[in-house]
Every structure is written in structure tokens, then in C-alpha cells.
C-alpha positions in Angstrom: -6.4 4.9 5.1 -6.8 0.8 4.9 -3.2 -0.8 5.3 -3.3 -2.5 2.0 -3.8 1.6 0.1 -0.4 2.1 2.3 1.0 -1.0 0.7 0.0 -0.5 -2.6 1.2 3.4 -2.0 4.5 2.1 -0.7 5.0 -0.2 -3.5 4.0 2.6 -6.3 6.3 4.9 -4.3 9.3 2.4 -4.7 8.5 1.4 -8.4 9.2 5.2 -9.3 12.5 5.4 -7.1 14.1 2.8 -9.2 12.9 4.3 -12.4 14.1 7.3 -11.6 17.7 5.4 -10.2 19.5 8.2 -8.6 20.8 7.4 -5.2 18.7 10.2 -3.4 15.5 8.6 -5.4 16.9 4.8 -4.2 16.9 6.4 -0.7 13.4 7.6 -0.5 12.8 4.0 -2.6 14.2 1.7 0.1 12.1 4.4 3.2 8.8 3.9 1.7 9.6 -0.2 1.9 10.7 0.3 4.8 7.9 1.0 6.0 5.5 -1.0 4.4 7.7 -4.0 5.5 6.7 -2.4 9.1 3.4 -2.6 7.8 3.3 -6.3 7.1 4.9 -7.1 9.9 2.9 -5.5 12.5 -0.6 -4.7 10.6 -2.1 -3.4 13.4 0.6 -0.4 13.8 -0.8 2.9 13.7 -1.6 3.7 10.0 -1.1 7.5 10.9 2.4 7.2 11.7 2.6 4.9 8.3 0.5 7.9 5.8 3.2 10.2 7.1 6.2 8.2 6.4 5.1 7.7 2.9 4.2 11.1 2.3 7.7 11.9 3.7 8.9 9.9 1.0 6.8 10.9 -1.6 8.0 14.4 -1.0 11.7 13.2 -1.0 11.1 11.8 -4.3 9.3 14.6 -5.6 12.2 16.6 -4.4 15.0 14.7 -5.5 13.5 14.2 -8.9 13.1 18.3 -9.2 16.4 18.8 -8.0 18.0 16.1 -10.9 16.0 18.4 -13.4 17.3 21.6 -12.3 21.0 20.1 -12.8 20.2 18.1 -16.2 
């Protein structure tokens, strides 16, 4: 995947953690910048070990956002 699909991924992933606003949603929110700030610092890092950080978060979310649904 071409680093600036991770950023814009990263980004989109973020943009729904603070809509969503719970802290477990913030948390996945403030991983998937994390590592697209590692991607803009070091754009040459693997991209393999970046796709699986975001889907790591993107599967937090998802979960976290299920989980607030279950309770509401």
C-alpha cells in the first residue's frame, strides 16, 4: 500500500475516534496517529508493519464502538 493511502487511512481512522469520543475510541485515535506520524517521519519504514498497525486500530475502533452499543 503507497504511504500516502496509510496517511490518508490513519487520518480517516482518527477523524472517526473523535467522533465517536469515548476514551477506548481516543485510544485507538491517538495509535493510528501514532503511527502515521512514524510514517512522516521515516517514509521509507516498512509499510507492512504500518498496514498492520492501522488495521490493529481499525479493529480497536470497530470494537470499542460495538462494545459502547451493546451498553447504550
Amino acid at each position: 500500500m503507497p504511504a500516502w493511502l496509510l496517511l490518508v487511512e490513519a487520518v480517516r481512522l482518527g477523524t472517526a475516534a473523535a467522533h465517536a469520543g469515548t476514551k477506548a475510541s481516543l485510544s485507538w485515535g491517538a495509535f493510528a496517529a501514532t503511527a502515521a506520524a512514524h510514517l512522516a517521519i521515516h517514509p521509507g519504514a516498512g509499510n507492512q508493519v504500518l498496514q498492520t498497525t492501522l488495521a490493529q486500530a481499525r479493529m480497536g475502533l470497530m470494537l470499542s464502538d460495538e462494545h459502547l452499543h451493546r451498553r447504550g
